[in-house]
N, C-alpha and C positions, 0 to 999 in steps of 0.2 A: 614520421621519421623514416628512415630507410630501413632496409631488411637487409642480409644477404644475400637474398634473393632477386632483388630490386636492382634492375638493371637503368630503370629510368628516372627524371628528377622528382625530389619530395612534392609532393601534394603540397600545393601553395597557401597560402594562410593570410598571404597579405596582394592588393592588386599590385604591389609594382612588380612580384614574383609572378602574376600569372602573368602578366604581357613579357618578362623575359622566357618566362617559358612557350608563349607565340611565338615570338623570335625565333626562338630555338626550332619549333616545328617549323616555322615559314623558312628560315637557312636550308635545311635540311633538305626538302621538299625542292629545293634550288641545284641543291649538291648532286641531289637523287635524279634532276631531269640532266645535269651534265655530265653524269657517269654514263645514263643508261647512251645519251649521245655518243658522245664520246668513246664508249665502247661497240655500240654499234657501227661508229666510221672505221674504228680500228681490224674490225672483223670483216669489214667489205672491203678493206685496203689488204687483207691476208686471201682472201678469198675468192678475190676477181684478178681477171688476165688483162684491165684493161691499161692503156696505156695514155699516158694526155703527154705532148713535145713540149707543149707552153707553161706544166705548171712549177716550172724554174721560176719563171719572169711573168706569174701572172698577178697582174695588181688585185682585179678584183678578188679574188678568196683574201688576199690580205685585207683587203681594206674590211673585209666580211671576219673572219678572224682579232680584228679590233677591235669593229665598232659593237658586236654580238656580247666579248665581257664586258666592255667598258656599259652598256646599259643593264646586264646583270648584276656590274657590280655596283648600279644605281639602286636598283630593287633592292639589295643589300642595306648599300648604306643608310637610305634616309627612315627606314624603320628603325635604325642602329641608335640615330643621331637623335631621335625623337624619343625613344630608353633612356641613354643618354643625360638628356636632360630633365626626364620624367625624376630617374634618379636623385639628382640634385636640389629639386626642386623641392621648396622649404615653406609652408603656410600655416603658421600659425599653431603651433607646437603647444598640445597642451601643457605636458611637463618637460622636465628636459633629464635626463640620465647621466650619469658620467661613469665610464667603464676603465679602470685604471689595471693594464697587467703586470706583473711580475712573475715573477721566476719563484715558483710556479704554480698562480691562483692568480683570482679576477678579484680585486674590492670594486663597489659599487657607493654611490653618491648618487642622493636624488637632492638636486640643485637647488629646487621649488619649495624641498621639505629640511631645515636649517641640522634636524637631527637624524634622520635616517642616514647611516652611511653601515656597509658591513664588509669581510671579507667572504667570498665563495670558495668553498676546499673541495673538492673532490672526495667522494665516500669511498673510503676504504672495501675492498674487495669483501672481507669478513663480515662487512657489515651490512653486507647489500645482498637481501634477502630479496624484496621484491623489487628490487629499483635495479637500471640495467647497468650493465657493467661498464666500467669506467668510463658514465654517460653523464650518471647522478652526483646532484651538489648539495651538501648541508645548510646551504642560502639559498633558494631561488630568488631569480629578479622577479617581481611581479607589476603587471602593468594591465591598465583599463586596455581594453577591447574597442573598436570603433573609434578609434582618437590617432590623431598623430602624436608620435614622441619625437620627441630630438633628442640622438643621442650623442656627446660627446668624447672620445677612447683616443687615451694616452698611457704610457706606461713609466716606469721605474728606471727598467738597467737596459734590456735589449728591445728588439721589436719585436711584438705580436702581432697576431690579427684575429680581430673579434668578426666572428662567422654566427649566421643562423641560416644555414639554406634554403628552409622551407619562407623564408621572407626574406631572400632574396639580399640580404644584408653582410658584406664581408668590406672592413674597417683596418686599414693596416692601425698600426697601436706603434706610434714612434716615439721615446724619450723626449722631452725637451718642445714636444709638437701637442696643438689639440685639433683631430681630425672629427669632423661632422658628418653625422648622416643623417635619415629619418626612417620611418618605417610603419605605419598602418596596421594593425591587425585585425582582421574582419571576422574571429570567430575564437572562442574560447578551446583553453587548451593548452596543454604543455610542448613548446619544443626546444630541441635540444639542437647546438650547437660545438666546435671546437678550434682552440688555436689553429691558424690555416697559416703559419708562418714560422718553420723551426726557430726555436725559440733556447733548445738548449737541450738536457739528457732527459728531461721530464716534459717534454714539449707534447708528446699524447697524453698526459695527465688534467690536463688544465682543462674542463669541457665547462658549457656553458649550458645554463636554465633558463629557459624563461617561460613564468607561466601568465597565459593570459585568461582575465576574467573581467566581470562588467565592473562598470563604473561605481555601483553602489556598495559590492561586497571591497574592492580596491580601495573606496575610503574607508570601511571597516577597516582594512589591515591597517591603512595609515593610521587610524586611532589608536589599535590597540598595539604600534607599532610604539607608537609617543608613549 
């Protein structure tokens, strides 16, 4: 999860979160060789005494000038596009989730299982000794490790949006709509999440759990859940 400290994004947990964090470095890395350019031309344009009559009316630097972002902002896009639809892309879902907000908590429904369904509250500040502040929920979602989930999130009265940064999943949450995504988890663990959509005067209250563990102890819960 993040710190105060932490200037950069969470420690990924799921692949489709580490290739948007490529992205993120390969963008950057892009931005980084057009500054140091582009501040280098501006510094030899303050610098120099030199003088050109032609470049009112000279085609070549334009057509250079074009054609130079229009192919940078190829290297952009088709990493972008190929996210993208990495994103959306849907196979074979073992279970399926359903994240329902309101004003102001998350209930949860597991689609697969006819009785598990619960509300998530947020732990009261007094009573969070070891758990972090207005981070921890009295329900955690819990979900198998190495599997795909599908999750489904819709809401009550306004819109929310169901966020986990370190897997790369943010879900607007609209009345009346059911919005899909999916998400991987490649390693055991708890993370935390929060509404990314003002939502009302308790709109930093509502945070999200989710812990992941393997496949075998995850049917324990489901048993001793029935």
């Amino acid at each position: 999860m993040a710190t105060w400290s932490n200037l950069n994004l969470q420690n990924s947990a799921s692949p489709l979160m580490e290739q948007i964090i490529f992205f993120h470095d390969h963008t950057l890395i892009i931005l980084i060789m057009i500054t140091i350019l582009v501040s280098y031309m501006m510094m030899s344009l303050f610098f120099n005494k030199y003088i050109n009559r032609f470049l009112l009316e000279q085609q070549m630097i334009e057509m250079i000038w074009t054609i130079l972002p229009a192919i940078t902002l190829i290297f952009i896009a088709l990493p972008s596009l190929r996210l993208l639809y990495l994103l959306d892309e849907l196979n074979n879902p073992l279970i399926t989730l359903k994240s329902i907000g309101h004003q102001w908590y998350w209930s949860y429904e597991y689609s697969d299982f006819s009785n598990i369904e619960f509300d998530s509250y947020m732990i009261q500040s007094p009573d969070q000794i070891n758990n972090f502040r207005l981070l921890d929920v009295d329900n955690r979602v819990t979900i198998p490790m190495n599997n795909q989930i599908r999750i489904l999130v819709t809401a009550t009265d306004v819109i929310h949006s169901w966020t986990i940064p370190s897997l790369g999943v943010k879900v607007d949450a609209n009345p009346g709509r059911l919005n899909q995504t999916n998400f991987f988890i490649n390693r055991p663990g708890i993370f935390y999440g929060q509404c990314s959509e003002i939502c009302g005067a308790n709109h930093s209250f509502m945070p999200i759990v989710i812990e992941s563990i393997s496949i075998k102890n995850f049917i324990n819960w489901i048993n001793n859940y029935s």
